[in-house]
N, C-alpha and C positions, 0 to 999 in steps of 0.2 A: 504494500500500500504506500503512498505518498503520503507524507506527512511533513510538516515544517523540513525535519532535517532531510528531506530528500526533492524540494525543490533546489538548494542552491547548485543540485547536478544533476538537473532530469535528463542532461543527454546521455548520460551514463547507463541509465535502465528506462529512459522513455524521452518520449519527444515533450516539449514542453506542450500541444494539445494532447496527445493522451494525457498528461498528468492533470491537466483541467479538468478533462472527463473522467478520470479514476480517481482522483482526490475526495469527491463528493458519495463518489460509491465507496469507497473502504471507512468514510466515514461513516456512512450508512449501517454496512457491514461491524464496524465495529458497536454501534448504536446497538444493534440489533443482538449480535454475541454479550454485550454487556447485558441486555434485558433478560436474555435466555441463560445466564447465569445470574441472575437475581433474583430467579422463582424458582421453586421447593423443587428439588429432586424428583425426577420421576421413580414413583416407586414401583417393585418388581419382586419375586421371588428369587429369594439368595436362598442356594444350594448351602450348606452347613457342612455336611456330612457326604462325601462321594461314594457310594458302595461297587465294587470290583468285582459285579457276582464270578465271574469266572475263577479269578486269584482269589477269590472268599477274602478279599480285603476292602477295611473303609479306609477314607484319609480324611480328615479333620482339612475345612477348606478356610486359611487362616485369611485372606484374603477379604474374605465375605463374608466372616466372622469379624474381623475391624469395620465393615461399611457397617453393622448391627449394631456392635458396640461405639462405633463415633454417633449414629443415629440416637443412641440410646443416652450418652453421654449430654448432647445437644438440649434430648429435652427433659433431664436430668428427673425421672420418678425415682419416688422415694421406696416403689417396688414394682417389678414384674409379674403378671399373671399371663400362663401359656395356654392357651385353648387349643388342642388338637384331636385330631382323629386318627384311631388307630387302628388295625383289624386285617382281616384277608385283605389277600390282592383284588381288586376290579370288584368292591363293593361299595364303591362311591364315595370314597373319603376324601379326596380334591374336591367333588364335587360337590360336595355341603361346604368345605371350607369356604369353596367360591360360593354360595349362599352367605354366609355370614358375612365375606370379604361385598358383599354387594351391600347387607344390612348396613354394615358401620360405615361403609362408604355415603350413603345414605342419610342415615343419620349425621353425618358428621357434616354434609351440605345442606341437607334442612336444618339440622340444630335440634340440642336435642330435644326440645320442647312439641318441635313439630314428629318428629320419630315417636315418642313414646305418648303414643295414644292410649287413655285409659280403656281396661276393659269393655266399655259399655258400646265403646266405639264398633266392638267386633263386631261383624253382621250375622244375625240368626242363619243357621245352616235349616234350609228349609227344602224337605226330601221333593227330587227330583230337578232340583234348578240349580243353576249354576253359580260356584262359591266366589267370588270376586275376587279378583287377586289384590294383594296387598300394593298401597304405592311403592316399597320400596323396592318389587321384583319386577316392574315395569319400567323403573325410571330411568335405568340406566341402558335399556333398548332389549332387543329380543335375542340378542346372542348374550350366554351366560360367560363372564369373564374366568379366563382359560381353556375355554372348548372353541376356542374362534382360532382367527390365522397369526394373533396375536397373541406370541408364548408368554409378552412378559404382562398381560393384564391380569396374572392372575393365576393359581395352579392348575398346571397342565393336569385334559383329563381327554381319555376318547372313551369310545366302544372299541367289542371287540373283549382278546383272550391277552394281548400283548400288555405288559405292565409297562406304566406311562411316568411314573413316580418310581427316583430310586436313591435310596439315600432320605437324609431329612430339611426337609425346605422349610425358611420362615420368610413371612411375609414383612419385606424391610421398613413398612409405613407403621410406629405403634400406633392406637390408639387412646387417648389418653382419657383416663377417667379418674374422678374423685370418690374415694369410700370413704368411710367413719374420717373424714378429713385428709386423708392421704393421697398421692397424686399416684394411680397403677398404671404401667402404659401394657397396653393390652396385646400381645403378641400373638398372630397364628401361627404355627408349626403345621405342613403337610410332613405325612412320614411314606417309606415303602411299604407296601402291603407286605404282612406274613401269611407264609407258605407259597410262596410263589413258586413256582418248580425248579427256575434260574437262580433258586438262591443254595 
C-alpha cells in the first residue's frame, strides 16, 4: 500500500497515478481490516482432545486448549459449568448440543428476558393439531447449525453409520451466566461416541 512514506518514491514500486489511485484503496482496505479486527471473534468448535482410532492414541491439542483458556481468561468467571452429551456412536449427541448451541445463541440476542418465557406462555398440546415451534428453533433459519456446509457453525453431525465426532470438542463462545451471585460461563463439550467399532 502507499502510505506517506512511500510517496517520496512512487517510481520505485508505482507511477505517481497508480499511487493516486491505490493510496485511497489501501486506505480503505486498511479501514476495513481494522473494523474486522474490532468485532468479537468468530466463534467455532475447538477440537480439545484428537483420538488416533487406529494407533488407539489421543493427543491433548495444546493449541486450542490456549484459544479456551485466553477466551476464558478475557471474561474472567469466577467458575465453569460443562454441559455435555455422552453415549453410543450416531445417537444424536452433536445434534442436541446444536439445539442448545441454537437456544443460548438465542437467548443471548433476544436477552434474556425475552428467552425465558414463563410457563403459562407454553401453548396447550391439543390432540391432533399441530405443536408450534418454539421462536428460538426458527430464528436462526431452517438449516440446524453443524449439519449444513458450514463445519465451523456448530458441531459437526450427518446420517448414516460413519462416526462424525472424534475426540472431545468444546464450543469456544462461553456463555455467561449469574447464580446465587456468581459469574459461571457456561461451556459445551461434544465428545466421540462409545463403542464405535473404529475404536
Amino acid at each position: 500500500c502507499f502510505g506517506p512514506s512511500h510517496v517520496a518514491q512512487p517510481l520505485v514500486q508505482a507511477t505517481w497515478a497508480q499511487a493516486i489511485w491505490l493510496t485511497p484503496l489501501c486506505l480503505l482496505g486498511e479501514f476495513v481490516a481494522a473494523m474486522v479486527a474490532s468485532e468479537s471473534p468468530q466463534h467455532r468448535p475447538l477440537q480439545l482432545i484428537s483420538a488416533n482410532l487406529g494407533q488407539k492414541h489421543v493427543t491433548v491439542n495444546e493449541d486450542e486448549l490456549r484459544v479456551l483458556e485466553n477466551i476464558l481468561t478475557e471474561r474472567a468467571p469466577q467458575k465453569v459449568a460443562i454441559v455435555s452429551a455422552i453415549g453410543a456412536f450416531r445417537t444424536g449427541k452433536s445434534f442436541v448440543l446444536d439445539l442448545f448451541l441454537r437456544y443460548l445463541r438465542y437467548e443471548a440476542r433476544a436477552g434474556r428476558r425475552a428467552a425465558a418465557q414463563p410457563s403459562s406462555a407454553v401453548p396447550a398440546r391439543v390432540p391432533n393439531e399441530k405443536y408450534p415451534l418454539p421462536t428460538w428453533i426458527k430464528d436462526a433459519g431452517a438449516t440446524l447449525e453443524g449439519g449444513g456446509s458450514n463445519a465451523d457453525d456448530g458441531f459437526c453431525f450427518k446420517g448414516g453409520m460413519d462416526h462424525c465426532t472424534t475426540g472431545i470438542w468444546v464450543w469456544s463462545e462461553p456463555f455467561m451466566r449469574t447464580v446465587n451471585g456468581e459469574s459461571i460461563a457456561l461451556l459445551l463439550m461434544d465428545t466421540q461416541g462409545a463403542w464405535d467399532g473404529n475404536m
